[in-house]
Z-matrix of the N, CA and C atoms (Angstrom, degrees):
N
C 1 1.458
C 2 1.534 1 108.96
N 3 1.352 2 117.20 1 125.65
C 4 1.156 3 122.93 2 -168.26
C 5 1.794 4 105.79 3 -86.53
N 6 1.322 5 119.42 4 149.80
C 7 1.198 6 121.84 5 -178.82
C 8 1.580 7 119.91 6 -117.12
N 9 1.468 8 115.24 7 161.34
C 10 1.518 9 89.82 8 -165.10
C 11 2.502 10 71.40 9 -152.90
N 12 1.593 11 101.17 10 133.02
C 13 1.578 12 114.80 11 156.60
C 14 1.222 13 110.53 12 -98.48
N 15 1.539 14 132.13 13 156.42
C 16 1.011 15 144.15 14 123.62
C 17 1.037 16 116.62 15 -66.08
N 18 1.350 17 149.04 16 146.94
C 19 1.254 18 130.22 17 168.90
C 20 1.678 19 112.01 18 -144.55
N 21 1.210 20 130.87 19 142.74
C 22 1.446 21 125.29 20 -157.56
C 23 1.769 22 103.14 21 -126.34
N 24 1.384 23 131.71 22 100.57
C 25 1.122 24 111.00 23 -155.06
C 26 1.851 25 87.39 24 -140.49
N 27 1.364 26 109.69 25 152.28
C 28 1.318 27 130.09 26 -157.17
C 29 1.719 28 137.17 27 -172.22
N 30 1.199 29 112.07 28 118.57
C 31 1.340 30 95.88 29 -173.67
C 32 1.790 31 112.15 30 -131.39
N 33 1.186 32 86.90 31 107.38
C 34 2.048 33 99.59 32 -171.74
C 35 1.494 34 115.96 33 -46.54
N 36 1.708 35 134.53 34 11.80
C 37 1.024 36 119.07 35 171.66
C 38 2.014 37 100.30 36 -101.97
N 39 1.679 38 101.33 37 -29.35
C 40 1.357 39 86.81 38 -179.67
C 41 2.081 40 106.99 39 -91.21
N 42 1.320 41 121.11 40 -0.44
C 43 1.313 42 106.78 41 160.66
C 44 1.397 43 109.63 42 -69.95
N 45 1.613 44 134.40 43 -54.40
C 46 0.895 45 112.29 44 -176.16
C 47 1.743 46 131.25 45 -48.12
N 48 1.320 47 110.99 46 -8.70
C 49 1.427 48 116.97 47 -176.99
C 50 1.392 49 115.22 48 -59.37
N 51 1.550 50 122.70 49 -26.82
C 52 1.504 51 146.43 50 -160.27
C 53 1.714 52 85.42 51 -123.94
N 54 0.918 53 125.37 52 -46.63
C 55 1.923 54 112.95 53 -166.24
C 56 1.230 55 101.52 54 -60.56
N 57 1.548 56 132.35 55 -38.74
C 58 1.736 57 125.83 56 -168.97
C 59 1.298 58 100.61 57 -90.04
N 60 1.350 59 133.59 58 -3.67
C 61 1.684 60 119.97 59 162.65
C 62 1.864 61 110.53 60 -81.73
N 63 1.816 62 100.70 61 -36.33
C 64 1.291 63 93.23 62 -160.57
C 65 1.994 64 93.22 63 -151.27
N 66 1.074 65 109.68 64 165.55
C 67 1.810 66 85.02 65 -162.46
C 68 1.344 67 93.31 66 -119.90
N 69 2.148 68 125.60 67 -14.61
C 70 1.095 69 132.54 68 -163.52
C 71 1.549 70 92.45 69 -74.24
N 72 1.326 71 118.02 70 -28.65
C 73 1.713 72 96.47 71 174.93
C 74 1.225 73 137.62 72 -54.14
N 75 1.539 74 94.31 73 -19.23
C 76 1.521 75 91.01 74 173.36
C 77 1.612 76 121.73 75 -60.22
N 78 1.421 77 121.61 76 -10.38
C 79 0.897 78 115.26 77 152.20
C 80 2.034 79 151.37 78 -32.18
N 81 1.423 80 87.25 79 -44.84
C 82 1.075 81 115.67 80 -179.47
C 83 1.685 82 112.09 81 -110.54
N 84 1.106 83 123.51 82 -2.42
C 85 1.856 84 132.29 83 165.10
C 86 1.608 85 103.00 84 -101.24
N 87 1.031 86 120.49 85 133.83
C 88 1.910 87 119.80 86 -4.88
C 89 1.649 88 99.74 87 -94.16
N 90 0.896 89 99.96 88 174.62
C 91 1.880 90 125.28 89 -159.73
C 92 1.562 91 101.20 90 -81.64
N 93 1.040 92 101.55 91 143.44
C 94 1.701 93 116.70 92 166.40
C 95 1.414 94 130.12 93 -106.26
N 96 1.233 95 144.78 94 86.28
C 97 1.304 96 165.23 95 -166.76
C 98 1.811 97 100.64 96 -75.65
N 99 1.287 98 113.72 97 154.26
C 100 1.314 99 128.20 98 -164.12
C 101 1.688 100 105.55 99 -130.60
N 102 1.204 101 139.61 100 69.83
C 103 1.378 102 112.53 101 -171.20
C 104 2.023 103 115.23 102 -104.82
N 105 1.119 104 94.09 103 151.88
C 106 1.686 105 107.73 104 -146.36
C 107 1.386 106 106.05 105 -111.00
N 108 1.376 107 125.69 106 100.66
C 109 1.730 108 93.65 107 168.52
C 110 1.401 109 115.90 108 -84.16
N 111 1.502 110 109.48 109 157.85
C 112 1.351 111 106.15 110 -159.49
C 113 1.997 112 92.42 111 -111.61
N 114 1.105 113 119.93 112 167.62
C 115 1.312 114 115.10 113 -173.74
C 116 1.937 115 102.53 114 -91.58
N 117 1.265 116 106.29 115 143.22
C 118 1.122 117 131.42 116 -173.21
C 119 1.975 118 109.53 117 82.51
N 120 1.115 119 96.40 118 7.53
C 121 1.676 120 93.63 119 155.10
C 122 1.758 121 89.28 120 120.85
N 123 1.341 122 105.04 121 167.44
C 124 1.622 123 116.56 122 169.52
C 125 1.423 124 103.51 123 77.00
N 126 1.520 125 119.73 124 173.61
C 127 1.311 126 128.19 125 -156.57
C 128 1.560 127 118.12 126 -127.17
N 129 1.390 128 137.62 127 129.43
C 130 1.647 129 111.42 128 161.43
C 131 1.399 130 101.12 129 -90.74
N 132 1.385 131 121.44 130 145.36
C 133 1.255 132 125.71 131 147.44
C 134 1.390 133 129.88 132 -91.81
N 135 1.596 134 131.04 133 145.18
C 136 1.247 135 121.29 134 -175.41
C 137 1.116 136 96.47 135 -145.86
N 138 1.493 137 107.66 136 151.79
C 139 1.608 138 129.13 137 175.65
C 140 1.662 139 120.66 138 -154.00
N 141 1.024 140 121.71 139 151.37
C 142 2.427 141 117.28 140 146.11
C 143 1.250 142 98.19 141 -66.38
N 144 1.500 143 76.96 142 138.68
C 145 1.700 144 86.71 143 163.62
C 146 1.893 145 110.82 144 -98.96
N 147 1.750 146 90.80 145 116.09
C 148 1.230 147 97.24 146 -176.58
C 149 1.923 148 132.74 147 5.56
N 150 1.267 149 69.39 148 -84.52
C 151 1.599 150 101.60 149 -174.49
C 152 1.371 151 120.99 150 -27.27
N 153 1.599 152 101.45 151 -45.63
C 154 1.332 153 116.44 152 -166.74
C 155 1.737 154 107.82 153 -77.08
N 156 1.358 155 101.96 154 -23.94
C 157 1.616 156 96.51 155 173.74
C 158 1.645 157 96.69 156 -86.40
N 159 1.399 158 118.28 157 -58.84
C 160 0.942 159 94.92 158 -157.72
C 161 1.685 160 139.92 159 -75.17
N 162 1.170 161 94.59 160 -13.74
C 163 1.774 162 111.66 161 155.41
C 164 1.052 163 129.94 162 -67.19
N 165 1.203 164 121.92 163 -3.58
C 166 2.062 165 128.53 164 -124.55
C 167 2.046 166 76.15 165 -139.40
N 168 0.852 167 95.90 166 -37.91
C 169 2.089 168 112.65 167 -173.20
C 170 1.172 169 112.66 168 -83.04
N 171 1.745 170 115.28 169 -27.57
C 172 1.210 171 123.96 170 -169.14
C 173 1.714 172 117.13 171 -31.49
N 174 1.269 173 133.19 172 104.07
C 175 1.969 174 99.68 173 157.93
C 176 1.515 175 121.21 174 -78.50
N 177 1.816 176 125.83 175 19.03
C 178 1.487 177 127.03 176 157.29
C 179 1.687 178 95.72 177 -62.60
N 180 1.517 179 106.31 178 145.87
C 181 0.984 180 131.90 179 -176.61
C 182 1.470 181 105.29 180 -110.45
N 183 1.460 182 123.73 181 149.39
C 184 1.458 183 127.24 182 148.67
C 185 1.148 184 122.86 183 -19.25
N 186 1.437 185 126.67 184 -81.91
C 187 1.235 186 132.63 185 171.01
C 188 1.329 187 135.12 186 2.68
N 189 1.892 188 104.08 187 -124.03
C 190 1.452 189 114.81 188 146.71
C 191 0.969 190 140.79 189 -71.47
N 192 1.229 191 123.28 190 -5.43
C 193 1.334 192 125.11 191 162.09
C 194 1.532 193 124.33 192 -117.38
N 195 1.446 194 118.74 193 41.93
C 196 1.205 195 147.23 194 142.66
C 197 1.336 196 118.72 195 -19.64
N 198 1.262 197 112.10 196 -62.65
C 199 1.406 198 130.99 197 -174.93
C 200 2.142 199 119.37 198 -65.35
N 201 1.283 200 89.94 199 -22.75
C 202 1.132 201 101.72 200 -133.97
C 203 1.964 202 80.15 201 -111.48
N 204 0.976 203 116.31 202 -27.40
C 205 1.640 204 148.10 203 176.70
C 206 1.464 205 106.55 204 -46.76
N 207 1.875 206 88.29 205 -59.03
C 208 1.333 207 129.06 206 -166.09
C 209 1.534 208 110.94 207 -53.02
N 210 1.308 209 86.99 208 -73.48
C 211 1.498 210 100.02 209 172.29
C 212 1.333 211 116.04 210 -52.41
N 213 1.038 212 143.42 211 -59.54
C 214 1.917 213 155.74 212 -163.26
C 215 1.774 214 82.25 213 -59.72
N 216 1.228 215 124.17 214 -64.22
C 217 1.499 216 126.55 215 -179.58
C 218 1.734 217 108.03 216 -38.08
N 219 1.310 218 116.32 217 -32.82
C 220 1.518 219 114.19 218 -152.12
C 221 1.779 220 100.38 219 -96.42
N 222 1.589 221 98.78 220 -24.88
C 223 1.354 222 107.33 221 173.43
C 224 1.620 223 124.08 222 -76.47
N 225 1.125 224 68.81 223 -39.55
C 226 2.163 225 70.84 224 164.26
C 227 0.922 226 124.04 225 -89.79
N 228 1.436 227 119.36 226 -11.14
C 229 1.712 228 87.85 227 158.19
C 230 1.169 229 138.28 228 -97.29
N 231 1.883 230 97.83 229 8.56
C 232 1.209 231 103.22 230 164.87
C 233 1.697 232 118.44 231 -81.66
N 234 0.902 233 127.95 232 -6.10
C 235 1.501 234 150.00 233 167.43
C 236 1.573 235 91.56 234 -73.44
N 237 0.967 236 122.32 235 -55.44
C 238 1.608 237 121.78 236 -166.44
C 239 1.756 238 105.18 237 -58.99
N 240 1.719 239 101.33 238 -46.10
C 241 1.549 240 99.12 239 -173.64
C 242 1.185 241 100.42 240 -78.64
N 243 1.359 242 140.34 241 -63.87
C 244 1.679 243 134.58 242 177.60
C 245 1.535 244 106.78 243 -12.36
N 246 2.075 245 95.90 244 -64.67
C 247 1.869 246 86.50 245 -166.88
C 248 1.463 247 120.48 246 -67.74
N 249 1.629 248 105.68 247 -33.69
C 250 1.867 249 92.36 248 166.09
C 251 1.646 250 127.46 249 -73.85
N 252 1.377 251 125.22 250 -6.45
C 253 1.130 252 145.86 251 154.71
C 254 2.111 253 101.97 252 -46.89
N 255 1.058 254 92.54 253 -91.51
C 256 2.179 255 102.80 254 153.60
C 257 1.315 256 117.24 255 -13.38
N 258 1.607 257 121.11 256 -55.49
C 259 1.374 258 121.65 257 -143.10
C 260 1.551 259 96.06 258 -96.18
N 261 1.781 260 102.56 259 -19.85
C 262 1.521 261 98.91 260 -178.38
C 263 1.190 262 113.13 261 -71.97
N 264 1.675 263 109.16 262 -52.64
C 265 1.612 264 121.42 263 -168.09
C 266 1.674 265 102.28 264 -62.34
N 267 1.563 266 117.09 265 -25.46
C 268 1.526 267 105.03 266 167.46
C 269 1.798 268 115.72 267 -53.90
């Protein structure tokens, strides 16, 4: 019988990295991971990659809040490398 987690995993010093540019990310912090057993042993893991929601959701605009875009962008993808960093060592 094959098994399957949800798993909900998160750590409030690197959400806040993206919450003080933009607060709608909190939407998408902390991350939800998918892990799969696969038949004849071993696991798939699945996830979003951060970023893409949470940049992709943004209401910062081009404009004036360019800067501010910038940054929220730079934080997720460090969220992005951490969690595939995670998904490998899983």
């Amino acid at each position: 019988r094959l098994q399957c987690r949800r798993i909900i995993l998160g750590n409030p010093l690197i959400a806040v990295t993206m919450l003080k540019h933009d607060m709608n990310a909190g939407l998408f912090v902390p991350v939800e991971v998918l892990v799969r057993g696969i038949e004849g042993g071993g696991c798939e893991v699945g996830y979003v990659v951060p970023s893409s929601l949470i940049v992709g959701s943004s209401k910062l605009d081009e404009g004036s809040d360019s800067n501010r875009k910038g940054e929220l962008k730079k934080a997720a993808e460090m969220l992005d490398r951490k969690l595939k960093a995670l998904c490998r060592w899983i």
